[in-house]
KOLSEGU-69665 format. One line per 4 residues: number of its first residue (from 1); for each residue x, y negated, z negated of C-alpha. Coordinates in steps of 0.5 Angstrom, whole numbers, plus 500, padded with zeros to 3 digits. Example, Ala and Ser with C-alpha at 12.3 -4.5 7.8 and 13.67 -1.06 7.14 Angstrom:
! residues 2
1	525/509/484; 527/502/486
//
This chain:
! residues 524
1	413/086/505; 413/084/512; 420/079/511; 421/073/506
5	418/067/506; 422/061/509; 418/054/506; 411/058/505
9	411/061/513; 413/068/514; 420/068/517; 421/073/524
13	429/072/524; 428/078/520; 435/083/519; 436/088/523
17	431/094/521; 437/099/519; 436/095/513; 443/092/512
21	444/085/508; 448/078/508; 448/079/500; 446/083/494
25	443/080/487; 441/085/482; 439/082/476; 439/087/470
29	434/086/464; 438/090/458; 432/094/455; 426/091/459
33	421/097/460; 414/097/463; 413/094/455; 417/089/456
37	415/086/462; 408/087/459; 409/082/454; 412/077/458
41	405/077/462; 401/078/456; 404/072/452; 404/068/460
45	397/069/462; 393/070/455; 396/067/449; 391/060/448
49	397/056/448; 402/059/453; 408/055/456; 406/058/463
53	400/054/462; 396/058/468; 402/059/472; 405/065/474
57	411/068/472; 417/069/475; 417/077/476; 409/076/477
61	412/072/483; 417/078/485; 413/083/484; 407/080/489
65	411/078/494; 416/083/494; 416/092/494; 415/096/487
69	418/102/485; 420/106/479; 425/109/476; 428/114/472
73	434/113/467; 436/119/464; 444/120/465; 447/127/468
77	446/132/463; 442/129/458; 436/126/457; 436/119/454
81	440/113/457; 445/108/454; 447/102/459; 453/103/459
85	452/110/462; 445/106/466; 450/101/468; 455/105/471
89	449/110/475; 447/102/478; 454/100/479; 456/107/484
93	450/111/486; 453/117/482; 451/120/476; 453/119/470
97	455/121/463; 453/117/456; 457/111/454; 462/112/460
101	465/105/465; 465/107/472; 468/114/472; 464/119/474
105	461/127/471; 469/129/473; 472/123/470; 474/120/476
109	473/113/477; 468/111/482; 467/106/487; 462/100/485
113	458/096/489; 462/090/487; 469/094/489; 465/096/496
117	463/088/497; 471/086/496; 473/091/501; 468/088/506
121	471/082/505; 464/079/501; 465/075/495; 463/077/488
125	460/075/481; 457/077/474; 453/074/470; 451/075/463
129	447/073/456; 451/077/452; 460/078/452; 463/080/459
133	466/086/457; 460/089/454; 457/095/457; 453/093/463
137	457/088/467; 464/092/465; 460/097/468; 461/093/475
141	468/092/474; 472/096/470; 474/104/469; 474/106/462
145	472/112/459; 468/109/453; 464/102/453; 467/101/446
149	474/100/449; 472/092/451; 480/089/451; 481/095/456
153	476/093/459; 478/086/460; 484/088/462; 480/091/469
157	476/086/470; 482/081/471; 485/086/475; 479/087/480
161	478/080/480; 470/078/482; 470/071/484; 466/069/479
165	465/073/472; 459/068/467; 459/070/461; 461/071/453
169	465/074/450; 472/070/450; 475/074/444; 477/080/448
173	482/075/452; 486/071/447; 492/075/443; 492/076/436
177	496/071/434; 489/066/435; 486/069/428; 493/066/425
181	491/058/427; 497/057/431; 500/054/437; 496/058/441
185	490/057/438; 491/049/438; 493/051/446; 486/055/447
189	482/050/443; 483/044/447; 481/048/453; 475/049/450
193	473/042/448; 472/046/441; 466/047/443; 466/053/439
197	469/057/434; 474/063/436; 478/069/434; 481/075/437
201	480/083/437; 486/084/441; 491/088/438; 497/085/442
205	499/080/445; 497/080/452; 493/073/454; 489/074/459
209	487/067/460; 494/065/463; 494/071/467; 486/070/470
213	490/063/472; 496/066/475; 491/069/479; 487/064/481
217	482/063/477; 479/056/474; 477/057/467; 471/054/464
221	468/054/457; 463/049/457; 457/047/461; 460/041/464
225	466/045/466; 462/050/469; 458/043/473; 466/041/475
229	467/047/480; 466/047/487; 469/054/490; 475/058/488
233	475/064/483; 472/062/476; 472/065/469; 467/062/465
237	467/064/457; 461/060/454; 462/064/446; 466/069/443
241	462/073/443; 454/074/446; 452/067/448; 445/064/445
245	439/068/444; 432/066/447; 429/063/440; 436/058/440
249	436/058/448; 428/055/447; 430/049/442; 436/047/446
253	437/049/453; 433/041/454; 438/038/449; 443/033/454
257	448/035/449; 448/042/450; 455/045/451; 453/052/453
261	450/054/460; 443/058/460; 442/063/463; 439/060/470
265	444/055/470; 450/060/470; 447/064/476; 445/058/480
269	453/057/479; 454/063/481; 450/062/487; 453/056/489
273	459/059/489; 459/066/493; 455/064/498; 460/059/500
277	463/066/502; 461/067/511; 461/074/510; 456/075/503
281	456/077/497; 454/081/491; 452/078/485; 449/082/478
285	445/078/473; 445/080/466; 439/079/461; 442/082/456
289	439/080/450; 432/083/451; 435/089/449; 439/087/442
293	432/084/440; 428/091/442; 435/095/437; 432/089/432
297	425/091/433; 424/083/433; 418/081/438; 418/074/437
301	426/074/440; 424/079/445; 418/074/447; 423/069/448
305	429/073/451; 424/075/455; 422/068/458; 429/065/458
309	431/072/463; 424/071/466; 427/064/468; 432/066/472
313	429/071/477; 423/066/479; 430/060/480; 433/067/485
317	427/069/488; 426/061/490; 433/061/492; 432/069/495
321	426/065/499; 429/061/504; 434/066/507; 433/073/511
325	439/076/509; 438/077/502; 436/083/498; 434/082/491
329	433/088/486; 431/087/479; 430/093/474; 433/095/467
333	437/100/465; 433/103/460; 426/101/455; 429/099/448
337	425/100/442; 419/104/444; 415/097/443; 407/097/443
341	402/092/441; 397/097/436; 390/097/435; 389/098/427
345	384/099/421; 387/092/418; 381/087/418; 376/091/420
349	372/085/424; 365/083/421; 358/084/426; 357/079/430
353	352/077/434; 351/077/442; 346/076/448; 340/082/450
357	339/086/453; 346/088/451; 346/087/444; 340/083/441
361	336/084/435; 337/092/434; 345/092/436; 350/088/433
365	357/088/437; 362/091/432; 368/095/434; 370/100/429
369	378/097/428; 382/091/430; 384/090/437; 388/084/436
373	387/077/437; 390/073/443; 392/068/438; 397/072/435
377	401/071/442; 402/064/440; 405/065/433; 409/071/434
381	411/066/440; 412/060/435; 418/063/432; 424/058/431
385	430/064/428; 431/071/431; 431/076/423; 438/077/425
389	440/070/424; 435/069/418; 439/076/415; 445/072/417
393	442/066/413; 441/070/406; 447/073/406; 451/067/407
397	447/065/400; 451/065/392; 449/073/391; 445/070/385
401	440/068/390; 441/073/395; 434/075/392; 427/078/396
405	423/071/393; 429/068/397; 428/073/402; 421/072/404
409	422/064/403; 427/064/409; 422/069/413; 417/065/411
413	421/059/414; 422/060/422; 415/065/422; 408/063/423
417	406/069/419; 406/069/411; 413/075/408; 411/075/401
421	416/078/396; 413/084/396; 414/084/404; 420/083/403
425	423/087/398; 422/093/403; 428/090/407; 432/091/401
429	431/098/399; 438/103/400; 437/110/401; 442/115/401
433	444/117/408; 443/124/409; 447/122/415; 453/121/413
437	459/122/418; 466/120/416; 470/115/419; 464/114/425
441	463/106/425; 456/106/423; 455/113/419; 460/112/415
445	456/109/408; 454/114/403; 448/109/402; 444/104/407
449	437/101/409; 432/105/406; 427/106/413; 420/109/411
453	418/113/416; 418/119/420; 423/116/425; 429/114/420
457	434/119/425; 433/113/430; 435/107/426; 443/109/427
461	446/101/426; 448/102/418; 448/095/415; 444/092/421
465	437/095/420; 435/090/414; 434/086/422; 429/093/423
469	427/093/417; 424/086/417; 421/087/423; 417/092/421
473	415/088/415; 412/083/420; 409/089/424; 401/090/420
477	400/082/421; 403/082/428; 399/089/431; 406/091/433
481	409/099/434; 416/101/434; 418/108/435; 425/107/435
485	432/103/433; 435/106/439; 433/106/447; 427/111/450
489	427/115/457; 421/111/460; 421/110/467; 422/102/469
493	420/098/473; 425/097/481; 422/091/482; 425/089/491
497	424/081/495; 428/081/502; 428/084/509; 423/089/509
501	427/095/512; 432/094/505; 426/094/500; 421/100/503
505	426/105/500; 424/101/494; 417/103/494; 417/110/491
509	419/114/484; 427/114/484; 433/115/479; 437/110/477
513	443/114/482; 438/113/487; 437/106/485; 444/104/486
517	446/107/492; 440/104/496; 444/098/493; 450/100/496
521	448/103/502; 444/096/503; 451/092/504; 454/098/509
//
C-alpha cells in the first residue's frame, strides 16, 4: 500500500519512512484461523440471503487496502499455542511459556506494548467481548504466572491503569461479601442500573471498584453510562462475566432498550477517548467469543461471532482511513477447533441434465458425493441461541424432563435443522473417563460425555462438552468437521492498514514474537 486513504484520495502526508506511528490498534480475533475468516467470506459473498447483501466485509476491505502476512503461533517450547501464552507473545515481542500473563521464559515480567505506550506518555485502552481479565487482554496489562489467577489479574490491571479497560467480567472486582446480598451489594447494584445480575469469585475483601475510583477512573456498567463519558480514565464492565454472544448481539444490538454496549460501540468510545490523547495512543480489541464457540464446535455461534467482530474492524479500518498516523494489525492468537466445511456421501445427488457440448444426450452431470449447498449457509446463519445456552435451557428443566425428546425440542427450536430424539441421546451418553486426574478442575470426574470418535483426548472441558457434542449432532446435516475441542497450530492471518513502511514488515511469514515486536517497534 503506498499510504492510507484519506475521503477516497491517497494521502501523501505520509509518516516518515522509518515506519514510526501516532497510534497502534491491534484487534485480536480469539480462535480466528484462516478457516474462520473463511467462513465469514463464504456466508457474506455466497449465502443466497447474506445480510452482507453483496457488500464486502470489513476484513475484505482491510485485506484489499492493506498488507497481508501470516504467522506462526506455537509458544517457546511446545507446539500448540493457548491465548494467554499467544496473548503475551502479542503484548511483548518475546517468546513465551504456555498459560503465562506477561512474564517471560525465565519467569520475568516482560515489557508490554501498552506499558511502552505509557512510558512514551500515550494513552492506552482494552476492549473486549469476553471478561477483562481473561487471557488476552490480561496479557496486555498484568504479570502473573497462570491465566487462571483472574482476581490477581484484576488487581494488575488497576495498578498499571490503561485509560480505558471495556469489557465483562465485573465479578473479579467486588469483594466476597456481594454474594451475601448485603450493603455492599445494594451499593454496586445501584451504580449499575441493575442492568444486570452479579456475585463474586473474590476470596477477600478487596474492592476494586473503590480503588479504580481512588485512581481516577469513572465507572460504567451500561450502555448509557459509557455514552455519558467524554474523556478521563474509565473502566467499563458490562456483564459479570463474558458480555453477550454473537447470536444474543444479532437479535439485540437494534433494541433502543438495550443496556450492554456492542462490541463496535465499545471501541469507537474507546477511540473517542484515546485520541484525545497529543501524544497517541494504543489500543487492543478483542473478539473473543469466536474462540468459545470454536471450543464449543457451535458453527452457527462462530458465524455470528464472526460478523459482530467483523463489525468492528470495518468501524476501525474506517476511522484508521482518514488519518496517516495509524497502524492497524488484526490477527488471532491461534485457530480453534480445526473447523472445515466437508464434502460427504450424505444425499448423494441425482443425474441432472446440462447443455453440450459439455454434457448432452450421452453425459449426465452427476458428481460422485455431496459438496454441499449454498443455501446451508443461510440456515446455519438462522440460529437464534448458541448449544451452550440451549444446554444452559435443558438443564434448567424439573429432571424429569430433562429427556433426549426434550433435548431435540430445544435443538430443534433455535436450528433450522431437524435434531431428533435419536440426534439427540448422543449428547447424553457418559462414558468412563480413562483420563481421570484428581484434584484437576476439569479431569477430576470418573465419568463424562462420551465422544465417538478417535479424537476423544482433545475434548478436555469435562461436563461442557454436551456443547461439543451437540454440535457434532448437527454436523452430517450442516457439512461440518471438527477435529478438536481445543486450539490447533495453523498459522493465521497478519492482516496490516497504516503508513507503508509500518505495514511492509507485515508482508511475509512470521512468528507471533515477531508480530508483537514490529508492534512495538512501530511506536518507537
Amino acid at each position: 500500500m503506498a499510504g492510507c486513504a484519506l475521503d477516497g484520495q491517497q494521502n501523501t502526508e505520509t509518516v516518515a519512512e522509518s515506519g514510526k506511528v501516532k497510534n497502534v490498534i491491534m484487534m485480536i480475533g480469539d480462535g480466528m484461523g484462516p478457516q474462520q475468516v473463511g467462513l465469514l467470506r463464504t456466508y457474506a459473498h455466497r449465502a443466497p440471503n447474506s445480510i452482507y447483501e453483496g457488500r464486502p466485509t470489513g476484513i475484505d476491505r482491510l485485506i484489499e487496502a492493506g498488507v497481508l502476512g501470516v504467522s506462526s503461533t506455537g509458544p517457546h517450547d511446545k507446539i500448540v499455542v493457548d491465548s494467554a501464552c499467544s496473548a503475551t507473545q502479542l503484548a511483548t515481542g518475546e517468546p513465551a511459556l504456555s498459560e503465562v500473563i506477561g512474564v517471560g521464559t525465565e519467569g520475568e515480567y516482560l515489557e508490554t506494548i501498552l506499558e511502552r505506550a505509557q512510558k512514551m506518555g500515550k494513552a492506552t485502552g482494552l476492549v473486549s467481548d469476553t471478561r477483562l481479565t481473561h487471557a488476552t487482554p490480561a496479557a496486555f496489562a498484568a504479570h502473573q504466572p497462570h491465566r487462571n489467577l483472574e482476581n490477581e489479574i484484576a488487581v494488575d490491571m488497576i495498578r498499571i491503569g490503561p485509560d480505558v479497560m471495556f469489557s465483562g467480567g465485573l465479578r473479579h472486582f467486588v469483594p466476597k461479601s456481594v454474594n451475601d446480598k448485603g450493603a455492599t451489594y445494594e451499593a454496586i447494584r445501584e451504580l449499575n442500573d441493575g442492568a444486570f445480575t452479579f456475585s463474586s469469585k473474590r476470596k477477600d475483601e478487596v474492592n476494586l471498584l473503590t480503588e479504580a475510583q481512588t485512581a481516577g477512573y469513572q465507572l460504567a456498567f451500561t450502555r448509557e453510562q459509557m455514552d455519558k463519558v467524554q474523556d478521563g480514565k474509565v473502566l467499563g464492565l458490562f456483564a459479570n462475566s463474558g458480555m453477550m454472544d454473537g447470536i444474543d448481539y444479532a437479535a439485540t444490538k437494534d433494541a433502543g432498550d438495550r443496556s450492554e454496549p456492542t462490541l463496535k460501540e465499545m471501541t469507537m468510545k474507546a477511540l473517542d477517548i484515546l485520541s484525545q490523547d497529543e501524544d497517541g495512543f494504543f489500543l487492543m480489541v478483542e473478539g473473543g467469543q469466536i474462540d468459545w464457540a470454536g471450543h464449543e464446535n457451535d458453527v452457527g455461534a462462530m458465524l455470528h461471532d464472526m460478523v459482530k467482530f467483523d463489525e468492528a474492524i470495518e468501524a476501525v479500518y474506517e476511522w484508521v482511513a482518514q488519518r496517516n498516523d495509524t497502524l492497524m494489525i488484526v490477527t488471532a492468537d491461534h485457530e480453534t477447533g480445526s473447523f472445515g466445511f466437508s464434502y460427504s456421501m450424505k444425499d448423494v445427488p441425482e443425474p441432472q441434465k446440462l447443455p453440450a457440448p459439455g454434457f448432452g444426450d450421452e453425459h449426465d452431470y452427476q458428481p460422485m458425493f455431496n459438496f454441499a449447498d449454498l443455501s446451508l449457509l443461510d440456515r446455519i446463519y438462522a440460529q437464534t441461541r448458541s448449544n451452550k445456552n440451549i444446554w444452559g435451557d435443558f438443564e434448567s428443566l424439573p429432571a424429569d424432563q430433562q429427556t433426549a425428546k426434550k433435548l431435540a425440542e430445544l435443538m430443534s427450536k433455535h436450528h433450522a435443522f431437524e435434531v431428533t430424539e435419536a440426534m439427540a441421546a448422543t449428547v447424553l451418553k457418559t462414558s468412563p473417563n480413562r483420563f481421570q486426574k484428581a484434584g484437576h478442575s476439569y479431569l477430576a470426574s470418573k465419568t463424562w460425555p462420551a465422544v465417538d470418535t478417535p479424537f476423544e483426548s482433545f475434548y478436555v472441558y469435562g461436563e461442557e462438552t454436551r456443547w461439543n457434542l451437540m454440535g457434532h449432532a448437527l454436523a452430517e446435516d450442516q457439512y461440518v468437521v471438527w477435529g478438536t475441542g481445543t486450539h490447533t497450530d495453523t498459522p493465521v492471518l497478519v492482516m496490516t492498514f497504516g503508513p507503508e513502511a509500518a505495514t511492509a514488515p507485515f508482508s511475509k511469514f512470521l512468528t507471533h514474537p515477531e508480530v508483537g515486536q514490529l508492534a512495538k517497534d512501530a511506536l518507537k
